[in-house]
C-alpha positions in Angstrom: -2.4 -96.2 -277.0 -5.9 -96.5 -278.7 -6.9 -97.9 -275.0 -5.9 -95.2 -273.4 -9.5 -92.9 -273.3 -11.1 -96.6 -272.0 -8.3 -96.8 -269.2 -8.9 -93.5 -268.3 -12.6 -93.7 -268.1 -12.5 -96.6 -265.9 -9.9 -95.2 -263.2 -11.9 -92.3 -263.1 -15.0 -94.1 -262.5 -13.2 -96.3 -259.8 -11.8 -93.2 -257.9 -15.3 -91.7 -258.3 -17.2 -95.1 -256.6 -14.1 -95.1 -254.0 -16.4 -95.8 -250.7 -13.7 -95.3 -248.3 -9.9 -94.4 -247.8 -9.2 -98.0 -248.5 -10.8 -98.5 -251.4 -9.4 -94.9 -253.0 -5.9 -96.1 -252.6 -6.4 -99.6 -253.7 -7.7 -97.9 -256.9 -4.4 -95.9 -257.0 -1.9 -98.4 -257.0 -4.0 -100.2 -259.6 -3.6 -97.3 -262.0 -0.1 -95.4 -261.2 1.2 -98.2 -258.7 4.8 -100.1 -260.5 2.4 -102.4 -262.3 -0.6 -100.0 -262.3 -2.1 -99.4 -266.1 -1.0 -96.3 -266.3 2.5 -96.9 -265.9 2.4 -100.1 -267.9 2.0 -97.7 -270.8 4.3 -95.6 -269.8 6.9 -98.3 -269.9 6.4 -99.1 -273.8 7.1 -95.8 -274.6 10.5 -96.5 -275.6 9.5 -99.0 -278.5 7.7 -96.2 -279.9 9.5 -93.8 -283.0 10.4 -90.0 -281.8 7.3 -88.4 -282.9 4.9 -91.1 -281.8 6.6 -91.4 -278.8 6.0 -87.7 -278.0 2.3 -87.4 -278.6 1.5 -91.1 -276.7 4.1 -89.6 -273.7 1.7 -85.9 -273.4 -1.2 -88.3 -273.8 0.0 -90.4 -270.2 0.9 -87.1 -268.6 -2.5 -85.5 -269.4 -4.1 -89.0 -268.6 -1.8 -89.3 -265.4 -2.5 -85.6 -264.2 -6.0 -85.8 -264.6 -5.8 -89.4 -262.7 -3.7 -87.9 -259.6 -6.0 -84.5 -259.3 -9.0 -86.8 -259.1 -7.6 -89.0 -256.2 -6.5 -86.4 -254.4 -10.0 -84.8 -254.7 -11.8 -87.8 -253.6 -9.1 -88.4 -250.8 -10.2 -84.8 -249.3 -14.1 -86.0 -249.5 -13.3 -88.8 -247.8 -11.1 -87.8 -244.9 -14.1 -84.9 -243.8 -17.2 -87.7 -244.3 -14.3 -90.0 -241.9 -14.0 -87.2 -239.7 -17.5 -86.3 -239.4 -18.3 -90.0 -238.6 -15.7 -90.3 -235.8 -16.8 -87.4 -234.5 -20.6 -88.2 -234.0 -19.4 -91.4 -233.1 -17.2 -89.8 -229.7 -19.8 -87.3 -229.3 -19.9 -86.5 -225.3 -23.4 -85.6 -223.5 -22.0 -82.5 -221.7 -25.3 -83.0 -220.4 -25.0 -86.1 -218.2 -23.9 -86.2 -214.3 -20.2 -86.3 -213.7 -18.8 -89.7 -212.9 -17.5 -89.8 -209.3 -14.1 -91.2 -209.8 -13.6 -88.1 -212.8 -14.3 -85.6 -209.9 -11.6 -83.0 -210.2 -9.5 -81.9 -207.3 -7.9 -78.4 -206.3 -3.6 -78.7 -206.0 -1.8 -78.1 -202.9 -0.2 -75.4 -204.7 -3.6 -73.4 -205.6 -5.3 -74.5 -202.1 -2.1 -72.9 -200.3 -2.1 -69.7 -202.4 -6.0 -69.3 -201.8 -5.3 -70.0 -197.7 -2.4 -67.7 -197.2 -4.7 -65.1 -199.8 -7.5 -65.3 -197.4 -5.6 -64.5 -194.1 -3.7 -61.2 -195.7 -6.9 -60.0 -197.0 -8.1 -60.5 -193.6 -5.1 -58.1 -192.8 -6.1 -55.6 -196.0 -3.5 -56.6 -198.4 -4.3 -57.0 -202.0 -3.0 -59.1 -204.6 -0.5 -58.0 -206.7 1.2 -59.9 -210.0 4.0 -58.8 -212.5 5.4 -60.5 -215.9 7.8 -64.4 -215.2 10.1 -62.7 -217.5 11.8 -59.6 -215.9 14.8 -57.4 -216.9 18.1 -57.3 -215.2 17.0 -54.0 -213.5 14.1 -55.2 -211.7 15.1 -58.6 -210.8 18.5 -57.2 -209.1 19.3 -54.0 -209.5 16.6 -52.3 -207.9 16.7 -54.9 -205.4 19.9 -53.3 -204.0 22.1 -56.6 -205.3 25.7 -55.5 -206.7 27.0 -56.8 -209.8 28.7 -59.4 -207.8 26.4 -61.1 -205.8 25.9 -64.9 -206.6 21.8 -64.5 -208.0 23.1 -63.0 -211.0 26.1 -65.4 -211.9 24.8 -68.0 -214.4 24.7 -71.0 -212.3 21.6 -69.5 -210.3 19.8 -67.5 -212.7 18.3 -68.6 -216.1 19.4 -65.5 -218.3 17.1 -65.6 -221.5 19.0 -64.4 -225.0 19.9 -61.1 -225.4 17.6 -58.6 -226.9 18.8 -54.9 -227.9 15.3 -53.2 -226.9 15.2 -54.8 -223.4 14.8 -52.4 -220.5 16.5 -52.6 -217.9 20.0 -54.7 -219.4 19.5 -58.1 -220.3 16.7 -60.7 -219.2 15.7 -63.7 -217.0 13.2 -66.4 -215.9 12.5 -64.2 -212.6 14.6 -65.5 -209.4 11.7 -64.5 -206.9 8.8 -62.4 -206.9 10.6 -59.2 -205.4 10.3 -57.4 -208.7 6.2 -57.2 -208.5 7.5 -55.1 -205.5 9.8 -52.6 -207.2 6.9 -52.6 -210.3 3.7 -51.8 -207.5 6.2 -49.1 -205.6 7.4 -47.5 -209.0 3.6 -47.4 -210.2 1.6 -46.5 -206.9 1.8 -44.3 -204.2 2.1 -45.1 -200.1 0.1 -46.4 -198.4 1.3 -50.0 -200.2 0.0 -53.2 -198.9 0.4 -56.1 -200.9 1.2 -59.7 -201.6 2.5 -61.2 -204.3 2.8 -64.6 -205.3 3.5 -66.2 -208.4 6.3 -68.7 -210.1 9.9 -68.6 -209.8 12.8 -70.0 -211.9 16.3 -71.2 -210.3 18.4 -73.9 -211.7 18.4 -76.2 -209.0 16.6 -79.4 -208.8 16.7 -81.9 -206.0 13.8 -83.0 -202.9 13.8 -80.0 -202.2 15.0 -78.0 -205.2 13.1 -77.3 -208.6 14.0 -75.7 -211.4 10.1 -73.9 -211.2 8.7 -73.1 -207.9 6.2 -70.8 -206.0 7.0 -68.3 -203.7 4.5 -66.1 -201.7 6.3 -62.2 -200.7 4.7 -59.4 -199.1 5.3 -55.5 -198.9 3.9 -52.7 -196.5 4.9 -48.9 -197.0 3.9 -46.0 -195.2 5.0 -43.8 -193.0 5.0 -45.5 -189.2 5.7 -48.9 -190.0 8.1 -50.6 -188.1 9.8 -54.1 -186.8 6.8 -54.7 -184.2 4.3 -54.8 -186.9 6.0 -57.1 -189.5 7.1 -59.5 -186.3 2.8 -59.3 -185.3 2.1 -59.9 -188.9 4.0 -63.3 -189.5 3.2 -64.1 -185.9 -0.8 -63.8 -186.6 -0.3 -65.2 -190.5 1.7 -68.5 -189.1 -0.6 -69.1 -185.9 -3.5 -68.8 -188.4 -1.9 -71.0 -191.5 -0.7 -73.9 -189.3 -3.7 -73.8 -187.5 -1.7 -73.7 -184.1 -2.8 -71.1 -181.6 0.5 -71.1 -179.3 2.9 -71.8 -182.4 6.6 -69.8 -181.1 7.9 -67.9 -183.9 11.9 -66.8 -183.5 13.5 -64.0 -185.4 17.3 -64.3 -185.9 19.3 -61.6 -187.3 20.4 -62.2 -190.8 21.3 -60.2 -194.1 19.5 -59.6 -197.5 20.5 -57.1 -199.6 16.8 -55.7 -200.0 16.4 -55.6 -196.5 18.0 -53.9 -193.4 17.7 -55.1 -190.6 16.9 -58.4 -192.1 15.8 -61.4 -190.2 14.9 -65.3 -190.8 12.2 -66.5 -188.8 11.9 -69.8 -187.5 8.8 -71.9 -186.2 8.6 -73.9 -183.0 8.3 -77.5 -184.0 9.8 -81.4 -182.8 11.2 -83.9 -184.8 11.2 -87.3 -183.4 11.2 -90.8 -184.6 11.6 -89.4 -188.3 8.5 -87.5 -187.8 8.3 -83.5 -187.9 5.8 -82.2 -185.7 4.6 -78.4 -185.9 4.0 -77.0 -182.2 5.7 -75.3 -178.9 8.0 -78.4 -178.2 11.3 -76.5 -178.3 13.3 -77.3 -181.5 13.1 -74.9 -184.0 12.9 -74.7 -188.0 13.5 -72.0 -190.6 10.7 -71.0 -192.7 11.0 -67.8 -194.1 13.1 -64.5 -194.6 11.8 -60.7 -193.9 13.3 -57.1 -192.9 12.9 -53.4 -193.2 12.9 -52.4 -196.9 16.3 -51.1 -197.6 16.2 -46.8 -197.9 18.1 -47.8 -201.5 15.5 -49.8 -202.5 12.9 -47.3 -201.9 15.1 -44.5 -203.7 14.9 -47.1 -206.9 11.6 -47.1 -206.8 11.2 -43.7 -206.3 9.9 -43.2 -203.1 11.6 -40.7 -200.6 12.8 -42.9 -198.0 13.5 -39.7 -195.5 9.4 -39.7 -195.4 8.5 -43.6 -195.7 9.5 -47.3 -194.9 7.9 -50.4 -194.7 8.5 -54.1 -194.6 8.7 -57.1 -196.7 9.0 -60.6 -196.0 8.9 -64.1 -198.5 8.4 -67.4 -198.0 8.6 -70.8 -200.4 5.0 -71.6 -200.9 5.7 -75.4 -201.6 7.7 -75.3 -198.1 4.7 -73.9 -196.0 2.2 -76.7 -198.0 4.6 -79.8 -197.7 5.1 -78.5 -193.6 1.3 -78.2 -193.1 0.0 -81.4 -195.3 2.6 -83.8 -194.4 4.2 -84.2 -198.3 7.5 -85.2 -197.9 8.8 -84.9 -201.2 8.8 -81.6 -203.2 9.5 -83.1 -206.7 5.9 -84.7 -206.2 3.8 -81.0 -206.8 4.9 -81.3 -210.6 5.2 -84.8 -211.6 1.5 -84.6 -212.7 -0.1 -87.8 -210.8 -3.4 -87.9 -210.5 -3.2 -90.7 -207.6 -1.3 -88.3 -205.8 -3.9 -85.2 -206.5 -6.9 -87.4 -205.2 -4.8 -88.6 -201.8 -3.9 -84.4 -201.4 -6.1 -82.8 -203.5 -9.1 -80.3 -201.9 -12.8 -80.2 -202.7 -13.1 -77.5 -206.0 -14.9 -74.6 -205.1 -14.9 -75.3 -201.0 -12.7 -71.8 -201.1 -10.8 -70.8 -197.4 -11.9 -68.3 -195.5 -11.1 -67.2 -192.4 -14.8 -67.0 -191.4 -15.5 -70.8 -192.2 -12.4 -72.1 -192.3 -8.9 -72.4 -194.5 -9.3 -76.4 -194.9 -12.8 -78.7 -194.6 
């Protein structure tokens, strides 16, 4: 063991001179690798009599420690100096022009929610938003939907675990936006006029099924509202979405639990050859769902129905973009390809209006 102050001298030295990551482990293995120095002498330690053996054994340990909390010291130096010189070597002139072919573009999605934004506010509705994650309350039971309707039963509905404090029963990935409705009518006071829309969660996923979807809804409240002004206002929004003066809209008689009388509205379109085309050519497709909000719902929400009622209508954002932009298949909004955002991607901060226009 007499070389044992001279081996540690040396390691030490080499882990000190150590001029990369390389080099520090390479002087590692040479000390405290299976035929590093270091544990060389630690293998003749059982030729050695008891008490010698203990005093050369806490020698190595002290000699081994001090070896291993020197690497590890060095290592640290060396992994900031190789992270310092990676980063001045990727360092990015925020500076510079941006290259044409990195030119971002705006989603369907977004471009669709700002057009169908701009034509209600046109109308004076606002904007309204609520929480993804909604109680059982909210999402249904306020919505006037018994215990035994089919949104709740867990084939639909993506029920979240339970928790104890949770208002309103148990919770869920939010079917549709109808619950910002209950929240703004529970919160505010008539005259309401809002839209709302925002994600929704089903479990359902085919071409024109996903599991996470968009879904545009709007509410009025007051106290003369009636069927002739929600028919005029989808009649105005879909002539001025589709961009079609003389597009026929046809209300059929149908039943939501929210609503009464409820209604689905279809649009005036031909489909021919395997194309769909949007217009006054006598064939007719379903686009959305609307009705007088139910007296029970406006109870819920504490609003005396005796006095007020309104309207509320919704509508499947991707639906209204893949009908007006030609995509056919709905899957494509979320697989994130950015050849497919260039060919249906909009101009950034070209925003619709209804004074210059929804789409240049």
């Amino acid at each position: 063991m007499k070389e044992l102050d001279a081996i540690r001298g040396e390691v030490l030295g080499a882990v000190e001179t150590a001029a990369d990551l390389a080099a520090l482990d390479a002087a590692r293995v040479a000390a405290l690798g299976k035929k590093g120095r270091i544990t060389g002498l630690m293998k003749t330690l059982g030729g050695l009599e008891p008490d010698a053996r203990k005093a050369a054994g806490a020698a190595l340990n002290e000699v081994k420690m001090a070896v291993a909390e020197a690497i590890e010291a060095r290592r640290r130096v060396l992994e900031r100096g190789a992270m310092a010189g990676r980063l001045e070597a990727e360092r990015v002139d925020v500076s510079l022009p941006v290259r044409p072919e990195s030119a971002g573009h705006v989603h369907p999605i977004t471009q669709t929610i700002d057009e169908l934004t701009a034509i209600f506010a046109e109308m004076g509705y606002s904007v309204a938003e609520g929480p993804d994650i909604e109680d059982d309350f909210h999402n249904f039971t306020a919505l006037n939907m018994p215990e035994e309707h089919p949104a709740r039963q867990m084939h639909d509905t993506f029920y979240l675990p339970h928790r104890p404090d949770a208002e309103g029963g148990s919770t869920v990935l939010r079917t549709h936006t109808s619950p910002v409705q209950i929240r703004t009518m529970m919160n505010s006071t008539p005259p309401i006029r809002i839209i709302v829309p925002g994600r929704a969660y089903r479990s359902d996923y085919d071409m024109t099924h996903t599991p996470m979807f968009h879904q545009v809804e709007g509410l009025v409240v007051d106290e003369t509202t009636h069927m002739g002004h929600l028919k005029g206002c989808l009649i105005d929004f879909c002539r001025a979405f589709f961009d079609i003066d003389d597009l026929p809209l046809r209300f059929r008689p149908s039943f939501f639990p929210f609503t009464e009388p409820s209604a689905e509205v279809d649009i005036g379109c031909r489909r021919s050859g395997g194309e769909l085309v949007l217009g006054n050519h006598g064939d007719w497709l379903e686009i959305l769902g609307c009705g007088m909000v139910h007296p029970n719902v406006l109870e819920m929400s504490g609003i005396d129905s005796s006095r007020y009622q309104g309207f509320a209508f919704g509508m499947g954002i991707e639906r209204i973009a893949m009908l007006k932009y030609g995509i056919p298949d709905l899957r494509t909004f979320f697989d994130a390809d950015l050849r497919w955002l260039r060919h249906y991607g909009f101009v950034p901060l070209d925003m619709p209006s209804m004074a210059h226009g929804l789409t240049r």
